[in-house]
C-alpha positions as CSV (number, residue, x, y, z in Angstrom):
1,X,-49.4,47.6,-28.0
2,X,-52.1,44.7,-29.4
3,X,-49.6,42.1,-27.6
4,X,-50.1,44.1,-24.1
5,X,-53.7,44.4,-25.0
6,X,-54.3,40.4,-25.5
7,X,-52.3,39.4,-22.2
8,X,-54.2,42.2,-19.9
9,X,-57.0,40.3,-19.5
10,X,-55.2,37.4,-17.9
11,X,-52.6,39.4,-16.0
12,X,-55.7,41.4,-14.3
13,X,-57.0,38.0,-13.2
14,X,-53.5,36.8,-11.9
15,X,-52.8,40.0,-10.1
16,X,-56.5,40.5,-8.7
17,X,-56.3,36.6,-7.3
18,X,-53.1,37.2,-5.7
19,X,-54.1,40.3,-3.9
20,X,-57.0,39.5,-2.7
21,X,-55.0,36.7,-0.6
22,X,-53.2,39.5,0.9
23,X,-53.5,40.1,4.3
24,X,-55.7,43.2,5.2
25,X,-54.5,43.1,8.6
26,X,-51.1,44.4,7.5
27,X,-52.7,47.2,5.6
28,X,-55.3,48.5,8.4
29,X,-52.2,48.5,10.9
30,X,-50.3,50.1,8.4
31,X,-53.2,53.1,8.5
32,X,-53.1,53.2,11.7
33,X,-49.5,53.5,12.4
34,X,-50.2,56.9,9.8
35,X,-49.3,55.5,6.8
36,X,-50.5,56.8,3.3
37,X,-52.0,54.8,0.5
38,X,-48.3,55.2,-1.5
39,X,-46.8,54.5,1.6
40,X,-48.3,51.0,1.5
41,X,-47.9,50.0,-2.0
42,X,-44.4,50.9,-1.7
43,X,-43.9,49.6,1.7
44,X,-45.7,46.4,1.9
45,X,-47.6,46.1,-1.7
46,X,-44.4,46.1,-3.8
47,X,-42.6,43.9,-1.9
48,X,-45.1,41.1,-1.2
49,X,-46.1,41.5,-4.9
50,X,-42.7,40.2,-6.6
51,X,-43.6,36.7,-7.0
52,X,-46.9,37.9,-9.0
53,X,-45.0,40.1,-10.9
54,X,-42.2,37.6,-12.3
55,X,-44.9,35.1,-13.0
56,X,-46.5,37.6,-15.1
57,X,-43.8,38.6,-16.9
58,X,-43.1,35.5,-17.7
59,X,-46.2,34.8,-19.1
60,X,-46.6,37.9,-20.7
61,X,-43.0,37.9,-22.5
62,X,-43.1,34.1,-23.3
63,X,-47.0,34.5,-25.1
64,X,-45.8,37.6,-27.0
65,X,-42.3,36.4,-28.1
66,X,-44.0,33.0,-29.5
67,X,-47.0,34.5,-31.0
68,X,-47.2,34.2,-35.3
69,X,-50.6,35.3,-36.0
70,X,-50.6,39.0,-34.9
71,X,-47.5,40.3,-36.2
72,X,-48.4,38.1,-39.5
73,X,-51.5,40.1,-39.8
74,X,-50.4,43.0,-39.2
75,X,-47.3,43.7,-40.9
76,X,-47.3,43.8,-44.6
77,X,-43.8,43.0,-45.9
78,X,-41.5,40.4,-44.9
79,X,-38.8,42.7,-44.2
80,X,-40.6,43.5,-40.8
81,X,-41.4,40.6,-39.3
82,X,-40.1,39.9,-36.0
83,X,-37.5,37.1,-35.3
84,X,-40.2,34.5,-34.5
85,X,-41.5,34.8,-38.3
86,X,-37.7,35.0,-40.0
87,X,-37.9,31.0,-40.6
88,X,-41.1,31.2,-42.9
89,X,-38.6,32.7,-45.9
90,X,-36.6,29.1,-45.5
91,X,-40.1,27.0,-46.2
92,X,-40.6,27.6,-50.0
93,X,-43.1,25.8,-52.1
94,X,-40.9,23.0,-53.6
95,X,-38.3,23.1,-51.1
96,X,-38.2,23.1,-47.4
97,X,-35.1,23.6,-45.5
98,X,-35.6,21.4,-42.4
99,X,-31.7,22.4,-41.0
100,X,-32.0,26.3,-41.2
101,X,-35.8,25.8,-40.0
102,X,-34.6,24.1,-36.5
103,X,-31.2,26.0,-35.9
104,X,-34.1,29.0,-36.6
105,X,-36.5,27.9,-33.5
106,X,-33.4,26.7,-31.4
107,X,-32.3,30.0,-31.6
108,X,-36.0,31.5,-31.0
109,X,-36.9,29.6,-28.2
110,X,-33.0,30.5,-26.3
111,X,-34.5,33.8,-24.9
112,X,-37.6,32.6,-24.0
113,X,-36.1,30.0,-21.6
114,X,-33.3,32.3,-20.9
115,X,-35.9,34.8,-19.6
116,X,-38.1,31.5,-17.7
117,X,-35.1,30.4,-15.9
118,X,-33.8,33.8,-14.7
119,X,-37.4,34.2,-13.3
120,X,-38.0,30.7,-11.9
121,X,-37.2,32.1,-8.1
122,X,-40.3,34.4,-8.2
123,X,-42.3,32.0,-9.7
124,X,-41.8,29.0,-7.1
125,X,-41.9,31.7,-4.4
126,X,-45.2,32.4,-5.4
127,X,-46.1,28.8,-5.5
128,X,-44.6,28.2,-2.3
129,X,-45.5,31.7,-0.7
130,X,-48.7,30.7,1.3
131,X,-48.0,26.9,1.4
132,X,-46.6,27.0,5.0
133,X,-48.5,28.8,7.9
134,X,-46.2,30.1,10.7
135,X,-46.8,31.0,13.9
């Protein structure tokens, strides 16, 4: 919950940006073809909206997977610390195990890029979305 509370604030400004690029022709022809309000978030909203929405998640899953202070703060015995945390217990105070430390953030940054490049589509089509004007 604190994670989805720190990366609201900059998810509200993506999304409110993005919609306010929409065009409100659409939606006033929409109402006046007798479409409802959930009509047109399902029917036109939704669908224009995907780009937005895998740029967000990106952002939002990539800041909260990499984030150390929070979950450091919050949680009180090692035993609960998320994966990102796990390679603190291989830096000791004489001894620092540089080999488990990398193979530790190889393996911590995999789903993070896993998760970029799945989601790389809706994020250049939301680049690309308004760079060409037809018609």
């Amino acid at each position: 919950m604190p994670q989805t509370a720190f990366s609201l604030g900059f998810s509200v400004l993506l999304f409110k940006t993005f919609f306010d690029q929409l065009p409100r022709e659409l939606f006033e022809a929409a109402r006046i073809d007798g479409i409802t309000y959930t009509g047109c978030f399902f029917r036109f909203t939704l669908p224009l909206s995907t780009p937005i929405l895998g740029t967000d998640a990106v952002f939002v899953f990539v800041t909260s997977w990499n984030n150390n202070l929070l979950p450091l703060i919050m949680l009180n015995s090692s035993e609960q610390f998320p994966w990102t945390l796990g390679m603190m217990k291989y830096h000791g105070e004489f001894i620092v195990e540089w080999n488990r430390i990398l193979a530790f953030v190889n393996l911590t940054l995999a789903p993070a890029v896993i998760f970029f490049l799945a989601a790389q589509c809706y994020i250049v089509a939301g680049l690309t979305g308004g760079a060409v004007k037809k018609g």
